[in-house]
N, C-alpha and C positions, 0 to 999 in steps of 0.2 A: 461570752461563751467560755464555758471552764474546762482545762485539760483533758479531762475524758470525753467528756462532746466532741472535744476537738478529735481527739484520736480514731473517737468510733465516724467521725465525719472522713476521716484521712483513710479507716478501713474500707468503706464504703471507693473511695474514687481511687483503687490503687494504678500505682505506675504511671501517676499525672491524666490519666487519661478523662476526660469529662464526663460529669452525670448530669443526665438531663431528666429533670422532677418534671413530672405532666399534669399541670392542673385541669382535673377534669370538670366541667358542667354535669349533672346528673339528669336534673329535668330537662327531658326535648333531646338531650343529648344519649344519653348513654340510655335513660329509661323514658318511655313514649306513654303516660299518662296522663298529665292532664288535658293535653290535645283527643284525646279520645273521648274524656270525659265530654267537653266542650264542641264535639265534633268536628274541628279545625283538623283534624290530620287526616280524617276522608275527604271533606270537602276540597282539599287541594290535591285530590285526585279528579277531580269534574267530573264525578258519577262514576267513576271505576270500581270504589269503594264503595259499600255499603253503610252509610255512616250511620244508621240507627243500631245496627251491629257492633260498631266499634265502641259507641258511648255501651251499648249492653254489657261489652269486655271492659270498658273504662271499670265501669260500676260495680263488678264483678271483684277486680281486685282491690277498690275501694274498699267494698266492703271485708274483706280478708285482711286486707293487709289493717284495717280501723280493730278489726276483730282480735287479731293477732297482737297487736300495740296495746287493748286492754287488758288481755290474759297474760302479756308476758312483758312488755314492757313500761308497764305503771303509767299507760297514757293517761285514765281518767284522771290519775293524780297528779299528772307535772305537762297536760297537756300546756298551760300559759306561763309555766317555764320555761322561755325560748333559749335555754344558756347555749353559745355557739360551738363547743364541741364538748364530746365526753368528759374528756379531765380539766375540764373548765374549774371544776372546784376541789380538785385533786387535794390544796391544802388544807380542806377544811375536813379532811376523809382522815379519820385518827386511828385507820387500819382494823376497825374492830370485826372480830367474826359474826359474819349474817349470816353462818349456815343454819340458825335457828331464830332469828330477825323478824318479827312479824312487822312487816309492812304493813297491812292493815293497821297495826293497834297503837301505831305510832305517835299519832296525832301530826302528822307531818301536812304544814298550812305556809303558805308564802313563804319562800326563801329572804325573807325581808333580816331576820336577826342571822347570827352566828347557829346557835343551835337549829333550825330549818334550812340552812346550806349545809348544815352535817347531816341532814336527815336525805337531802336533795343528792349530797354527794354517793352517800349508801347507796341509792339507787341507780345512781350513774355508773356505779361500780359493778351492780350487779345488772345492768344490762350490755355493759362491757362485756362481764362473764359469759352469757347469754351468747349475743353475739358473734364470739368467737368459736362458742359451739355447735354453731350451726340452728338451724329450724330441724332437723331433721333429728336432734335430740332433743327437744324444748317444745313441739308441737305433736301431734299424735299421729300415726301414719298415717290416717284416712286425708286428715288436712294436706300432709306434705302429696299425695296424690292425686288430689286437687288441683293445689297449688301447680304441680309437675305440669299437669292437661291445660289449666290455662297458660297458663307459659306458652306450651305448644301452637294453641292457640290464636294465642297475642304475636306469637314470632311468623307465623302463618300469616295472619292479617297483616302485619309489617311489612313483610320483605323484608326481616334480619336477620334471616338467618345466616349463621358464620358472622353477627353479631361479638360471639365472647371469644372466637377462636383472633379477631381482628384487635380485642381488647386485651388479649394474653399477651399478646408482640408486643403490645405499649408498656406492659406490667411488670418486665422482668425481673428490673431492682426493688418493687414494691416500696421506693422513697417514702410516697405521698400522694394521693387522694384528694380531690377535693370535690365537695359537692353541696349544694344550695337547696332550701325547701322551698315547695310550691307554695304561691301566696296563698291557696287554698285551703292547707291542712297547717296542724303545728309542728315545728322543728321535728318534733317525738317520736313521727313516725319512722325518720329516716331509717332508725334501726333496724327494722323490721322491712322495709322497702328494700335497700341491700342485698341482704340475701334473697327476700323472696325473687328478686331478681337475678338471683345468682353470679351476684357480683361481689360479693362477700368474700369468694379467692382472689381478688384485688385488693381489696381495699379493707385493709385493719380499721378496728374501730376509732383508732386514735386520727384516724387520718381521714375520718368522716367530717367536715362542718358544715353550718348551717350559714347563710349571708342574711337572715331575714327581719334581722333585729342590727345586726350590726354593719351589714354592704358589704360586697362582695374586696373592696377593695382592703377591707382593715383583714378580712380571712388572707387575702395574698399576703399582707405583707407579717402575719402570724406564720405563714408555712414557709416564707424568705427566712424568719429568724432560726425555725428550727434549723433548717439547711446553710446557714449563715457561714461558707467557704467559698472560696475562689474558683475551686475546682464543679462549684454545682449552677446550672444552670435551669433556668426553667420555663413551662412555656403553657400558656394557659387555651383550654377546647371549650367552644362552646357554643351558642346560638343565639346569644341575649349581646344588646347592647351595652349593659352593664359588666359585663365582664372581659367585652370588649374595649372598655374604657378603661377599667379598672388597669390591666393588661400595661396598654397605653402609658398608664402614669409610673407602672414599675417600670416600663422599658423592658418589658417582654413581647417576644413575640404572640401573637394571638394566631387560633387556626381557628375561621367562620366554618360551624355549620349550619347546612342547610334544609330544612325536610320537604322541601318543594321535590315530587317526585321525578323531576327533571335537570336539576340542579346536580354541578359536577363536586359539589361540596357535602354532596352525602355522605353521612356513618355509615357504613362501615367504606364505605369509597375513596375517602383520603387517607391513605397510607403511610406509612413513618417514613418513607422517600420524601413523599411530597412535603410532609413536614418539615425534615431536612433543609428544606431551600427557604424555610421562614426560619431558623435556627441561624444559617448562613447571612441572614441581610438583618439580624440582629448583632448576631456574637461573631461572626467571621466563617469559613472556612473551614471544616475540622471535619472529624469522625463521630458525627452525631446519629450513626445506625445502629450503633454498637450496644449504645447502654440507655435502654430506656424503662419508663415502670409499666 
């Protein structure tokens, strides 16, 4: 770690006091799609839910969010490009201006040589840009009012709502993000899932990754390095046993959830209190309410 990392790592935790990075799970966790898709998240309601409804809403943002990843984020082209996060190939990016870049005319084929990871990185860059700017300048109003009603929607059929007011408490310092693709789709979409989720005011794009090629446990110990001080701690969310283990082998604390809709482990139901006392039986004792992402 070189002096200035160091420094902007020491801005970050002033007056000795701890920061705690929250590693998030995205699928099942933080976003409720493939279980809809699949019907698994009515069905563990024993008929409350209407589970052909839910796979209709699954399918719904399926196809929006598959829609959206071609028009704007180069899925058809880098869909079995699974690189684990954005600036994965940062050094192969020789800064050149793509405000007039035809992607199309590229010729851009397997990131296998030097020249198609500079063509891979252009892209990565510009759906960074993207990104950052939101859906709501990158997609056409009728889409983002779409998008708006299913939301509504999907939060309605959930029971989440006060979902992102629950997700804001956790997000204060915006450290770090972490998030996994569905076996189902490739990496690519993630971009585009984020925001349509509106989770995008959490989570920068740098702080987006993927586990699906590399395991969840090499992304932890990638977002240990970047935080690589004394003063930071961290503590991984989630619903899968792999990032339960993962957890495990850093010697972090893990916080199970649950989507059994009787289980006292539900999103948004475990609070940054309750976290607290899994913070306390890893790291000790302390002031872990104060500073979280």
């Amino acid at each position: 770690m070189n002096a200035n990392t160091s420094q902007k790592l020491e801005a970050l935790a002033p007056d000795g006091v701890p920061v705690n990075v929250y590693i998030w799970d995205m699928d099942e966790t933080l976003i409720l799609l493939r279980s809809l898709l699949n019907g698994t998240y009515a069905e563990s309601f024993n008929g409350s839910k209407d589970v052909k409804r839910g796979v209709e809403i699954g399918e719904m943002w399926e196809k929006h969010i598959l829609k959206i990843c071609d028009d704007c984020f180069f899925y058809e082209q880098v869909e079995d490009c699974n690189e684990p996060f954005i600036d994965s190939l940062r050094e192969y990016d020789d800064g050149k201006d793509l405000s007039s870049y035809d992607f199309k005319q590229d010729e851009f084929s397997s990131p296998t040589d030097d020249l198609n990871k500079r063509k891979l990185a252009y892209r990565h860059r510009a759906v960074a840009e993207r990104y950052e700017k939101g859906l709501a300048r990158i997609v056409d109003s009728g889409t983002v009012s779409v998008l708006d009603e299913l939301y509504e929607v999907t939060d309605g059929y959930t029971d989440r709502k006060g979902l992102l007011g629950a997700v804001f408490k956790w997000n204060k310092s915006k450290l770090s993000g972490y998030t996994h693709s569905s076996d189902f789709r490739g990496t690519h979409t993630k971009p585009c899932e984020v925001p349509a989720f509106r989770l995008d005011t959490f989570l920068r794009h740098e702080n987006v990754y993927s586990s699906i090629d590399v395991g969840k446990l090499q992304c932890f110990k990638w977002i240990k390095e970047r935080y690589h001080h004394p003063k930071f701690r961290f503590c991984a969310i989630g619903d899968g046993w792999e990032e339960c283990a993962a957890a495990q082998t850093m010697q972090w604390p893990f916080v199970k959830i649950d989507l059994q809709p009787d289980s006292s482990y539900r999103f948004p139901g475990v609070t940054p209190k309750t976290v607290s006392y899994y913070f306390a039986a890893v790291y000790g004792n302390s002031d872990t309410d104060t500073n979280k992402e």
